[in-house]
N, CA, C and O of each residue as an XYZ file, in Angstrom:
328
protein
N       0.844     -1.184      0.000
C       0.000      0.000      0.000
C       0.889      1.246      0.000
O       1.661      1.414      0.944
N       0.833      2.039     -0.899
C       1.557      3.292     -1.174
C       1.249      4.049      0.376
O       0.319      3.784      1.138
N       2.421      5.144      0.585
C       1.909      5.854      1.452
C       1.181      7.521      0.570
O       1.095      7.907     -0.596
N       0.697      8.223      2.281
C       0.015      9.530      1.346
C       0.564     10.071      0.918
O      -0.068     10.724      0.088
N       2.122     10.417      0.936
C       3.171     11.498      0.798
C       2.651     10.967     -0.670
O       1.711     11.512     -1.251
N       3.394      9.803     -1.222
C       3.854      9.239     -2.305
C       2.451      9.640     -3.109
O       2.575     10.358     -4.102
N       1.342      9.274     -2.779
C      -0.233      9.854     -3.272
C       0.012     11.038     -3.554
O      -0.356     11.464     -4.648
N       0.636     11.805     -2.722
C       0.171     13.253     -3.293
C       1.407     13.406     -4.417
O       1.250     13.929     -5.520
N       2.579     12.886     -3.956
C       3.353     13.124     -5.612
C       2.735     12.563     -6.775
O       2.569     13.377     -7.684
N       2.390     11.519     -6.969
C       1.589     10.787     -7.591
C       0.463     11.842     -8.434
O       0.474     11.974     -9.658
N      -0.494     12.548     -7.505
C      -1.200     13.814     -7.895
C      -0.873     14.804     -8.988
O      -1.343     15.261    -10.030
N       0.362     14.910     -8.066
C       1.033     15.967     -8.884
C       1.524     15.857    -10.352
O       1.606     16.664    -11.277
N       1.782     14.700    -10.220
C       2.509     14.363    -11.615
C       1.090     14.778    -12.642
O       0.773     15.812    -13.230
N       0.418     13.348    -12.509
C      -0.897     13.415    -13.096
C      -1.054     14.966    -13.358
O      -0.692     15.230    -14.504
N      -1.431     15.945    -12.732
C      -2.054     16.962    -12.776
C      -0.959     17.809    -13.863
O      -1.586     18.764    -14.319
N       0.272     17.778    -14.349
C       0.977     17.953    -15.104
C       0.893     17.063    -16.393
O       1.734     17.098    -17.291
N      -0.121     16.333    -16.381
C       0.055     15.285    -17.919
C      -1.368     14.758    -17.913
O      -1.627     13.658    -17.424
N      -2.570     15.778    -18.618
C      -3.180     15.558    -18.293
C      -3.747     14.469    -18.945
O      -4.855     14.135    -18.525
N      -3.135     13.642    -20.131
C      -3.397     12.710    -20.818
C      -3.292     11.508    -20.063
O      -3.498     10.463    -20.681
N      -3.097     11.462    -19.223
C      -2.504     10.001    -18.327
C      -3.900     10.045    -17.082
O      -4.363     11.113    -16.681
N      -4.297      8.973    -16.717
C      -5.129      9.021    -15.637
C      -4.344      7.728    -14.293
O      -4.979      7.328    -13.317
N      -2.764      7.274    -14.655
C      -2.525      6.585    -13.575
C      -0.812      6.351    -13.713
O      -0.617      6.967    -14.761
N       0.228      5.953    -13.386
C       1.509      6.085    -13.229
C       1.660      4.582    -12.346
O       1.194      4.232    -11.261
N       2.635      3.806    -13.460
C       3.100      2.281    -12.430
C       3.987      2.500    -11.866
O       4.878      3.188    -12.364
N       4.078      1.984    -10.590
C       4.865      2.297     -9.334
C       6.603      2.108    -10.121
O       7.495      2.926     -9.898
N       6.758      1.053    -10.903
C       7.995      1.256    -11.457
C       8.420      1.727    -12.891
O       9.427      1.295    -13.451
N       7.637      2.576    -13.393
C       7.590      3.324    -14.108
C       8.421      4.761    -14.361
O       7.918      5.849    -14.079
N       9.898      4.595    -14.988
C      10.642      5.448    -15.401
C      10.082      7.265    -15.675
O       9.869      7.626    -16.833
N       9.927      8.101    -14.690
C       9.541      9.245    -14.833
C      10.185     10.187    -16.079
O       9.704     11.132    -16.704
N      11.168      9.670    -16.138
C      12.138     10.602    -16.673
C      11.721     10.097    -18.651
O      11.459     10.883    -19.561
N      11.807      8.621    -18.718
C      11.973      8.002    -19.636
C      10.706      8.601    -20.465
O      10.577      9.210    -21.527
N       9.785      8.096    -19.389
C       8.078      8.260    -20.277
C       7.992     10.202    -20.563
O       7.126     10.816    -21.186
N       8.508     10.434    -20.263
C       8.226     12.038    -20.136
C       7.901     12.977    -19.207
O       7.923     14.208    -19.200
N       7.399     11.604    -17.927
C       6.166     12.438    -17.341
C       6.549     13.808    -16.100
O       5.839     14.394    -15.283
N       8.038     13.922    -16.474
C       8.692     14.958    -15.800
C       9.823     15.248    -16.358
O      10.737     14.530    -15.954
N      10.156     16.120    -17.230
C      11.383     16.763    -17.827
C      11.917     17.858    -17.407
O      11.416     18.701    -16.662
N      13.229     17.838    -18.026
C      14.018     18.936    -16.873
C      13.366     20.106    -16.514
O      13.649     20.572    -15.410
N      12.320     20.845    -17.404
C      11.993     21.939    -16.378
C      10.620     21.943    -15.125
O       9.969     22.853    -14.613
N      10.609     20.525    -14.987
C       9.735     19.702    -14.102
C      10.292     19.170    -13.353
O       9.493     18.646    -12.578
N      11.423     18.941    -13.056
C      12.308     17.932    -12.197
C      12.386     19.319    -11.538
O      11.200     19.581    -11.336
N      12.917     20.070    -11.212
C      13.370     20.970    -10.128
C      11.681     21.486     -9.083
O      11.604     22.179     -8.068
N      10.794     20.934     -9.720
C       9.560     21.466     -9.237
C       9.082     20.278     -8.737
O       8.402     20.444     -7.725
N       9.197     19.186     -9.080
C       9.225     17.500     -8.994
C      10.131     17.693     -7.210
O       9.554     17.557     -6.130
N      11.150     17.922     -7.340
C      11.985     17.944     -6.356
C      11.252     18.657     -5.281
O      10.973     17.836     -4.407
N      10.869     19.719     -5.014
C      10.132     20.754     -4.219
C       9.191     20.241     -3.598
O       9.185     20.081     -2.377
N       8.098     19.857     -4.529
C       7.447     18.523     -4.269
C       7.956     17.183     -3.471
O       7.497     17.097     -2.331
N       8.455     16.578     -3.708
C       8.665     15.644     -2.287
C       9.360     16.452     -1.608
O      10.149     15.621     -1.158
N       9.861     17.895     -0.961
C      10.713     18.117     -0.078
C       9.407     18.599      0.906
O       9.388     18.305      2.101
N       8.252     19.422      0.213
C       7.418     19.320      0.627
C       6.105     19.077      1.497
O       5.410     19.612      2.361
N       6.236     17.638      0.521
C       5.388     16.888      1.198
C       6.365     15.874      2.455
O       6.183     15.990      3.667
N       6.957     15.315      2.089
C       7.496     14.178      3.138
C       8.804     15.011      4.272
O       9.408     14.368      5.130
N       9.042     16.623      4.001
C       9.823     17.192      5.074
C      11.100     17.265      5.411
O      11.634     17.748      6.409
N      11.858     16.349      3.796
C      12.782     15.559      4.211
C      13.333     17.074      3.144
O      13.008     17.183      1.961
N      14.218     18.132      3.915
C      15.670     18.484      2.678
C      16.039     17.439      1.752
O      16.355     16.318      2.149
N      16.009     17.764      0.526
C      17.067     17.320     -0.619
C      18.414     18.033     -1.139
O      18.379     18.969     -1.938
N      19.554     17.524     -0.631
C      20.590     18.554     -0.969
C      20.854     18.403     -2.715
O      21.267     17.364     -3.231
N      20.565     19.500     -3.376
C      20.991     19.608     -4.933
C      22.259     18.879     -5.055
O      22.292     17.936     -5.846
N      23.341     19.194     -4.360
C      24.975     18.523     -4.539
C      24.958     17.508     -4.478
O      25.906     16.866     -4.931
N      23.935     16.914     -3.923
C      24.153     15.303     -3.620
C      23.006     14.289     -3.674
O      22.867     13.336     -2.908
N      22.439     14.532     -4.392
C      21.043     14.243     -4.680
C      21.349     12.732     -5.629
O      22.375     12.744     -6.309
N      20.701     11.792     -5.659
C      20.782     10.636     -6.296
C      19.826     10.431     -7.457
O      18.678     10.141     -7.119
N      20.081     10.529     -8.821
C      19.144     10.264     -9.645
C      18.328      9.123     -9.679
O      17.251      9.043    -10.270
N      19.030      8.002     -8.843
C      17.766      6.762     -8.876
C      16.825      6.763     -8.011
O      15.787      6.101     -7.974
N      17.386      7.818     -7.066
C      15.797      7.945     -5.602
C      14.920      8.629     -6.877
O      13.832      8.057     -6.943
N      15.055      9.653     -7.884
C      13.794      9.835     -8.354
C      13.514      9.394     -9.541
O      12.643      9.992    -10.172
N      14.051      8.464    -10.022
C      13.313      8.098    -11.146
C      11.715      7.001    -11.763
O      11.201      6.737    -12.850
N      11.445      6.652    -10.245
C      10.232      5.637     -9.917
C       9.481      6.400     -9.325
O      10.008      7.486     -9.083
N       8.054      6.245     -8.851
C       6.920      6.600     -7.398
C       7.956      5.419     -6.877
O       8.577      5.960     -5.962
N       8.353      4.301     -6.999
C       8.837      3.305     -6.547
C       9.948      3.909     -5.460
O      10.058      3.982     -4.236
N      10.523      4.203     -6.360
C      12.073      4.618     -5.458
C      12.102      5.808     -4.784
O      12.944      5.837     -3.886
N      11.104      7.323     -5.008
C      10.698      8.067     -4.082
C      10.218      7.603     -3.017
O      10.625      7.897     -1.893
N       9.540      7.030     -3.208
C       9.169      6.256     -1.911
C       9.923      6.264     -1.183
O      10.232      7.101     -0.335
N      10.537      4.760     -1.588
C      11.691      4.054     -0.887
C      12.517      5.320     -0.007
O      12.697      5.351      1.210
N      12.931      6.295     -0.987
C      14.130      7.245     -0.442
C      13.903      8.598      0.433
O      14.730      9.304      1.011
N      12.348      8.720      0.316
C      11.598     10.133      0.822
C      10.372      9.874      1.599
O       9.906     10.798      2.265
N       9.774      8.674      1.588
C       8.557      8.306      2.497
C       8.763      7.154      3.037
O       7.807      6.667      3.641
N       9.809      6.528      2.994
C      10.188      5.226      3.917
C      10.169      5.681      5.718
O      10.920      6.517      6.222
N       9.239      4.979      6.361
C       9.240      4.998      7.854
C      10.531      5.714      8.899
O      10.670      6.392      9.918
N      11.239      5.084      7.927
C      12.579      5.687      8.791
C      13.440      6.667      7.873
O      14.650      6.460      7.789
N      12.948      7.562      7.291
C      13.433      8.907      6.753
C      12.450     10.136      7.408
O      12.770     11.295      7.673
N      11.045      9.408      7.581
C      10.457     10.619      7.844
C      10.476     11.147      9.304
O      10.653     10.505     10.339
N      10.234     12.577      9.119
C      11.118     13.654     10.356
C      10.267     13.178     12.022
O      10.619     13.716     13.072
């Protein structure tokens, strides 16, 4: 079961593509389109956001965001959140 953080990114995306009505949990964000570079820095804001957690730009890992899968994992996992 997804958590809400991850729901509301999830939202967000959607609400940026409005052709899509759903996103698979391991589903390449970057690949499909459904966030390109001048969406990724707003993408980012978005989970800092919602789940509370700073993302440092310098050191930021491209595979925490390239899934709902791996956001998760890296920004709404039990033991990241504040």
């Amino acid at each position: 079961m997804a958590s809400a953080g991850i729901d509301q990114v999830r939202e967000w995306i959607l609400a940026r593509n409005p052709g899509r009505e759903s996103i698979e949990p391991d589903e390449n964000l970057i690949e499909s389109r459904l966030v390109d570079s001048l969406s990724f820095v707003e993408l980012v804001y978005t989970i800092e956001s919602v789940s509370g957690v700073e993302i440092d730009f310098d050191s930021i890992d491209m595979q925490d965001l390239q899934t709902l899968s791996s956001i998760e994992k890296a920004f709404f996992a039990p033991a990241r959140l504040p």
